[in-house]
C-alpha positions as CSV (number, residue, x, y, z in Angstrom):
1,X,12.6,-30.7,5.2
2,X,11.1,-27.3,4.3
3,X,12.7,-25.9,0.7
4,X,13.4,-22.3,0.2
5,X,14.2,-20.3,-2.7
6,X,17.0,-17.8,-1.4
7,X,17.2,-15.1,-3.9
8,X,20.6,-12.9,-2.7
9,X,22.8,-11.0,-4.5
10,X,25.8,-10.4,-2.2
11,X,27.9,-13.4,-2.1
12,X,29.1,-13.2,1.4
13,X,25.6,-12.3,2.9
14,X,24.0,-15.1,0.6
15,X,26.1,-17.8,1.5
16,X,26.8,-17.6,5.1
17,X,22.5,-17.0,5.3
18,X,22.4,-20.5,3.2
19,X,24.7,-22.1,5.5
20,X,22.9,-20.9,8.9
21,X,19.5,-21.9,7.2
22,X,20.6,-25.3,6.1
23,X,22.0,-25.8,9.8
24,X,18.4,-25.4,10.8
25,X,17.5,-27.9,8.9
26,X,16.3,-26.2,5.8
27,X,16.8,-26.9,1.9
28,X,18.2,-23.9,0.6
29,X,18.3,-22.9,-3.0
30,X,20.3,-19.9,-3.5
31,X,20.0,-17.6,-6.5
32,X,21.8,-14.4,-6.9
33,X,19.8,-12.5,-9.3
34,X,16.5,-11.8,-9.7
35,X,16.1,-13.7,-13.7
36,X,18.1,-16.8,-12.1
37,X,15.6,-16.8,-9.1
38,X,12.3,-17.1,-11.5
39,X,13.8,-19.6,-13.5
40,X,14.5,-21.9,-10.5
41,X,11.2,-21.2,-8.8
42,X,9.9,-22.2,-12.3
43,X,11.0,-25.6,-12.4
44,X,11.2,-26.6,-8.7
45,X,8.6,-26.5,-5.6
46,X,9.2,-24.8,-3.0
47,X,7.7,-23.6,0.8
48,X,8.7,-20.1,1.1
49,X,10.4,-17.5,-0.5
50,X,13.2,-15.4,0.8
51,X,14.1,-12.1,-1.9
52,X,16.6,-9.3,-1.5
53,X,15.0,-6.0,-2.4
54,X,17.7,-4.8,-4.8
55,X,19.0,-6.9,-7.0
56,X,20.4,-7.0,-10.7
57,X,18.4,-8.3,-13.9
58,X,15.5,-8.1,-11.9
59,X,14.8,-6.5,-8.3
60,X,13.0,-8.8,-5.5
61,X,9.5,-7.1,-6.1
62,X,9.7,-7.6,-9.5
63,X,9.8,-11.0,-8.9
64,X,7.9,-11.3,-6.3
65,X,5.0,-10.6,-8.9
66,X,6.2,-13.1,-11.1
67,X,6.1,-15.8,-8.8
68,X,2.7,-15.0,-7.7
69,X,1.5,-15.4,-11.0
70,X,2.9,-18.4,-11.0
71,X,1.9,-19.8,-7.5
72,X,-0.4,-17.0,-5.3
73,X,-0.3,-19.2,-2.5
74,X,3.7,-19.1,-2.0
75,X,4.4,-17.3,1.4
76,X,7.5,-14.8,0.7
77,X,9.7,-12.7,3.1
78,X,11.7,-9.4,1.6
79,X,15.4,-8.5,2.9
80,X,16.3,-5.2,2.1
81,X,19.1,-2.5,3.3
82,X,16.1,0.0,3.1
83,X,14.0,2.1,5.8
84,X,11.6,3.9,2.6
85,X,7.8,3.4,3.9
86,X,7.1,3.3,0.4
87,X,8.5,0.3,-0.2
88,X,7.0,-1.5,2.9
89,X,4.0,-0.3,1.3
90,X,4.6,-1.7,-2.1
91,X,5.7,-5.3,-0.1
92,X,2.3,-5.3,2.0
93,X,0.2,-4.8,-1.1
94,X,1.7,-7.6,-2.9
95,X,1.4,-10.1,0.1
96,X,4.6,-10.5,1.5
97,X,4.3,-12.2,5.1
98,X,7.4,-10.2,6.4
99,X,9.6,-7.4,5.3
100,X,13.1,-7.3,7.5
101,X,15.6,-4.7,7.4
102,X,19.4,-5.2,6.9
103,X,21.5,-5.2,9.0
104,X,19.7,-8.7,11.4
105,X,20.7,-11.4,13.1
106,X,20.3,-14.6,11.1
107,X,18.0,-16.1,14.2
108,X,15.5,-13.7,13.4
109,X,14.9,-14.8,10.0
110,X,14.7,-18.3,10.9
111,X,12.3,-17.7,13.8
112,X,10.5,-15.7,11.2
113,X,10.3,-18.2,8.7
114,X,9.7,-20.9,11.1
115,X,5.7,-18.8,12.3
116,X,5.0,-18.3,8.8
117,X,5.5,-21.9,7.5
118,X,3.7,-23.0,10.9
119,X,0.9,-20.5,9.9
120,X,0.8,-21.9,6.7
121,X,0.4,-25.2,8.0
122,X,-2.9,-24.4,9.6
123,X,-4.8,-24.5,6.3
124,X,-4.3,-28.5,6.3
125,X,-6.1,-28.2,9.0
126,X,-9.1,-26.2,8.3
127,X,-12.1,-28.3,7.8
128,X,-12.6,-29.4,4.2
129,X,-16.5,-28.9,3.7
130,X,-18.0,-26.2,1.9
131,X,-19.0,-23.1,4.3
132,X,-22.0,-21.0,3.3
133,X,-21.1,-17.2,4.2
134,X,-24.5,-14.9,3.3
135,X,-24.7,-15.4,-0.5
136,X,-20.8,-16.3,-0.6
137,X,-19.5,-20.2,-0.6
138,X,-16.0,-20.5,1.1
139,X,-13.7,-23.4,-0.2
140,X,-11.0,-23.3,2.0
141,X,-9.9,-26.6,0.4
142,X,-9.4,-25.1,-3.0
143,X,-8.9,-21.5,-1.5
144,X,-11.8,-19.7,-3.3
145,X,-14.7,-17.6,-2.4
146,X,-17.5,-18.1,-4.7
147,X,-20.9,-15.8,-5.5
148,X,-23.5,-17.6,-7.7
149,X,-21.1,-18.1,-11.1
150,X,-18.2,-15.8,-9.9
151,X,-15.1,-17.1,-8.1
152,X,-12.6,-15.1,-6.0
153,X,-9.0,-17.2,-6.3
154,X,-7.6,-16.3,-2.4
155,X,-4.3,-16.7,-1.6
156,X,-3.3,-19.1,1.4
157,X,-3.4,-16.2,4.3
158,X,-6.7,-14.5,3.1
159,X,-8.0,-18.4,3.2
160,X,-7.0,-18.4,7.1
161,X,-7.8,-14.7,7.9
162,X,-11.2,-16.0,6.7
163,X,-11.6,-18.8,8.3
164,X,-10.5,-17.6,11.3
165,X,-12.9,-14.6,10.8
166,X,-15.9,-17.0,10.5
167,X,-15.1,-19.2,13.5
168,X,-15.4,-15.9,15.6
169,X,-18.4,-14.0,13.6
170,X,-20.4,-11.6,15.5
171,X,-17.7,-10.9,18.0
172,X,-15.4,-8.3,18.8
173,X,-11.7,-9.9,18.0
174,X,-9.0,-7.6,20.0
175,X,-6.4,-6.5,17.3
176,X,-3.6,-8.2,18.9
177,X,-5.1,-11.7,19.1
178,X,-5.7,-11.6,15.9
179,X,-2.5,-10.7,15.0
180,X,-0.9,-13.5,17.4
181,X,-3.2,-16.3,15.7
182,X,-3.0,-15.5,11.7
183,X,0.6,-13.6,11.9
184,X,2.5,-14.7,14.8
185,X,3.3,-11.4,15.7
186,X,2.0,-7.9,16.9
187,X,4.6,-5.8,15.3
188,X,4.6,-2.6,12.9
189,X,4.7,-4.0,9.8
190,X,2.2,-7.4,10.9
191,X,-0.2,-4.8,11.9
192,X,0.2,-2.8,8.1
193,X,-0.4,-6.6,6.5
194,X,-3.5,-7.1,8.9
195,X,-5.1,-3.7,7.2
196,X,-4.0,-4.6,4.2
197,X,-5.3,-7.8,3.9
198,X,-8.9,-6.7,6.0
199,X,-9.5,-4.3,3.2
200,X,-9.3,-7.0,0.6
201,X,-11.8,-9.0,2.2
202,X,-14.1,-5.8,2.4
203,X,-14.0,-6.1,-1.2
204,X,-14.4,-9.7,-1.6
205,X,-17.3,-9.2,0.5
206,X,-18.9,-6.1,-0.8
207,X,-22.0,-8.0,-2.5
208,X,-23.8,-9.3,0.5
209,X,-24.8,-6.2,2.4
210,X,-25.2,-8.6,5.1
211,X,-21.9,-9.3,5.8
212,X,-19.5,-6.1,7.2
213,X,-16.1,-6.0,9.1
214,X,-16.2,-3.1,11.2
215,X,-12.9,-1.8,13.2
216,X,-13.3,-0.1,16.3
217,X,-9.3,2.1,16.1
218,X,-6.9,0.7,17.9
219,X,-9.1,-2.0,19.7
220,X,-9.9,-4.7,17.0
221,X,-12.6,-5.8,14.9
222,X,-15.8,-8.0,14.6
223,X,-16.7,-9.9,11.4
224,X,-21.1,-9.4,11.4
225,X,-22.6,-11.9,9.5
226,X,-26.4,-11.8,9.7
């Protein structure tokens, strides 16, 4: 049974969206302010994080932030009532594997959650050796990318987007494949994250002059490795 931290401030909303996730079979703990929702996700594990946008005491990316400090490799969803670009912005640079707009239908948040926990998944199955990227070592295991005595901590979708990158260097990857495979969907705001997350690893990457990720607009990509 997969546990999520529901962090809601409207009681109606919150409790009938507990109810229809824990008829799906989820655990469901439901917190209705931002301060309550870190001190749960303090003392208790969980799978995924579902936040409200605006909320009292503290407001869903607020704590968003917090938790990642806490545990980067948490995958996190924000509801919000909200249309502002900037703050779909401000949810793709801090990670967040979806961003829905209020008002939905509670079976696209569970079909939602169910792609990112099954994407999550995937990194049990990644292959637990040590790759050699250029001058870079790839854990996937321990999700780090290491350069001689420096060590990039990655968070559990950059360790897939990399992975996945590697298994298909030195090809082009069409955008929406990609997109299928590491996000489960081709949507707008999948295709934001993608960008958002390729421009990390640019960075990560930036040592070996070797390795480059070059996008070809609105066709895909190809990780070169020499």
């Amino acid at each position: 049974m997969k546990h999520i931290l529901l962090a809601e401030d409207d009681f109606d909303f919150g409790s009938i969206l507990k109810q229809y996730l824990e008829l799906h079979g989820y655990k469901v703990i439901w917190a209705q302010d931002g301060k309550e929702a870190l001190q749960i996700f303090s003392e208790e594990q969980f799978d995924i994080c579902v936040f409200d946008v605006m909320m009292p005491k503290m407001d869903g990316f607020t704590l968003a932030e917090k938790v990642i400090e806490l545990n980067p490799e948490i995958p996190f969803v924000f509801l919000t009532a909200k249309k502002m670009k900037e703050d779909k912005i401000r949810g793709l640079k801090l990670g967040a594997d979806d961003y829905i707009v209020k008002p939905f239908e509670a079976d696209i948040l569970v079909l939602r959650l169910q792609n990112i926990l099954k994407r999550s998944q995937k990194v049990q199955a990644i292959r637990e050796e040590v790759i050699s990227i250029g001058d870079y070592k790839f854990d996937a295991t321990n999700h780090c990318l290491k350069l001689n005595e420096e060590r990039q901590k990655l968070t559990e979708k950059e360790t897939i987007l990399i992975q996945y990158l590697y298994d298909h260097k030195n090809t082009m990857i069409k955008r929406e494949h990609l997109l299928k495979d590491v996000w489960g969907n081709d949507d707008f705001f999948s295709g934001r994250s993608m960008d958002v997350f390729i421009s990390r690893l640019r960075k990560y990457f930036k040592e070996d002059n070797n390795i480059t990720i070059e996008s070809v607009r609105g066709v895909g990509l190809t990780f070169n490795l020499k």
